[in-house]
C-alpha positions as a Python dict, from the first residue, in 0.01 Angstrom:
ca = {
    (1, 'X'): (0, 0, 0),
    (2, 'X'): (-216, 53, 294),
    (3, 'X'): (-432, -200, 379),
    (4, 'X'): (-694, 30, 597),
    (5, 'X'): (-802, 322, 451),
    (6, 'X'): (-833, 531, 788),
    (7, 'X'): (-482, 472, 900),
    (8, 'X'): (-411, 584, 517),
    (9, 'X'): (-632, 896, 613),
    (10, 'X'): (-452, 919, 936),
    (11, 'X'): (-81, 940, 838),
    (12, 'X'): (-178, 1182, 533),
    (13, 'X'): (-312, 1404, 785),
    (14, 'X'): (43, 1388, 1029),
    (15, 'X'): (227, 1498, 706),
    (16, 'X'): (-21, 1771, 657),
    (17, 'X'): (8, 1901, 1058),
    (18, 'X'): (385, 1839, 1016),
    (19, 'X'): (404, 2040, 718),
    (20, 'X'): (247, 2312, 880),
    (21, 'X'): (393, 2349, 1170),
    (22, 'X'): (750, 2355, 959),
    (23, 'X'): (607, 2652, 808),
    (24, 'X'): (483, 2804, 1127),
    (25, 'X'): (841, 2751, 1253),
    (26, 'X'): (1008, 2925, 951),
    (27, 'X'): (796, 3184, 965),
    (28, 'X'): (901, 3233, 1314),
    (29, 'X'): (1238, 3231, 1217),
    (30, 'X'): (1239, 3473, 937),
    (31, 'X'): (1067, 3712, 1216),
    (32, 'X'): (1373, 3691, 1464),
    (33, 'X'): (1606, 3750, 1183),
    (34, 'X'): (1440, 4033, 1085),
    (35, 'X'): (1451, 4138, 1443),
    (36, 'X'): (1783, 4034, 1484),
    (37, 'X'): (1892, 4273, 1202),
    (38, 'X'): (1686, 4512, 1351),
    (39, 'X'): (1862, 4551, 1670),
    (40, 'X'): (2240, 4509, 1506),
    (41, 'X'): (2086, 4800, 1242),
    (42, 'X'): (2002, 5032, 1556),
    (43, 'X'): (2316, 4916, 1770),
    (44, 'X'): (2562, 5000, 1477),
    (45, 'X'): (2391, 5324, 1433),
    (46, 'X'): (2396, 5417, 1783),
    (47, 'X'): (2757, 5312, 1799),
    (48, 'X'): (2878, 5532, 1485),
    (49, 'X'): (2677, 5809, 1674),
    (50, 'X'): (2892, 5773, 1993),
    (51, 'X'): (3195, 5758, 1805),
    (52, 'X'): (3167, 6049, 1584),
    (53, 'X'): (3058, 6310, 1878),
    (54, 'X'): (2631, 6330, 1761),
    (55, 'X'): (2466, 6343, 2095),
    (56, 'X'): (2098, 6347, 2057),
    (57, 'X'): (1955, 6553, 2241),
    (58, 'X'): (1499, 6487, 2314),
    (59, 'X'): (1407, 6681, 2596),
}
């Protein structure tokens, strides 16, 4: 197909780079979802604190 094996070489390595950074990037994603849920987690419990009277009390 190709003609020249370096520009062969060449576009195999793009893919490769590309391919990795997609990775990198849903890595990155699946760590501010897990964040995400982290911080809704703490803000529900915090709200159902509030609302039911608990006061904590850490001094």
């Amino acid at each position: 197909m190709f003609e020249n094996r370096d520009t062969c070489r060449k576009i195999i390595q793009e893919k490769s780079l590309l391919s990795i950074f997609d990775m990198i990037a849903q890595e990155e994603e699946m760590m501010l979802s897990e964040r995400a849920r982290g911080t809704i987690n703490l803000q529900n419990n915090v709200t159902k604190q509030l609302s039911s009277g608990e006061v904590l009390d850490k001094k």
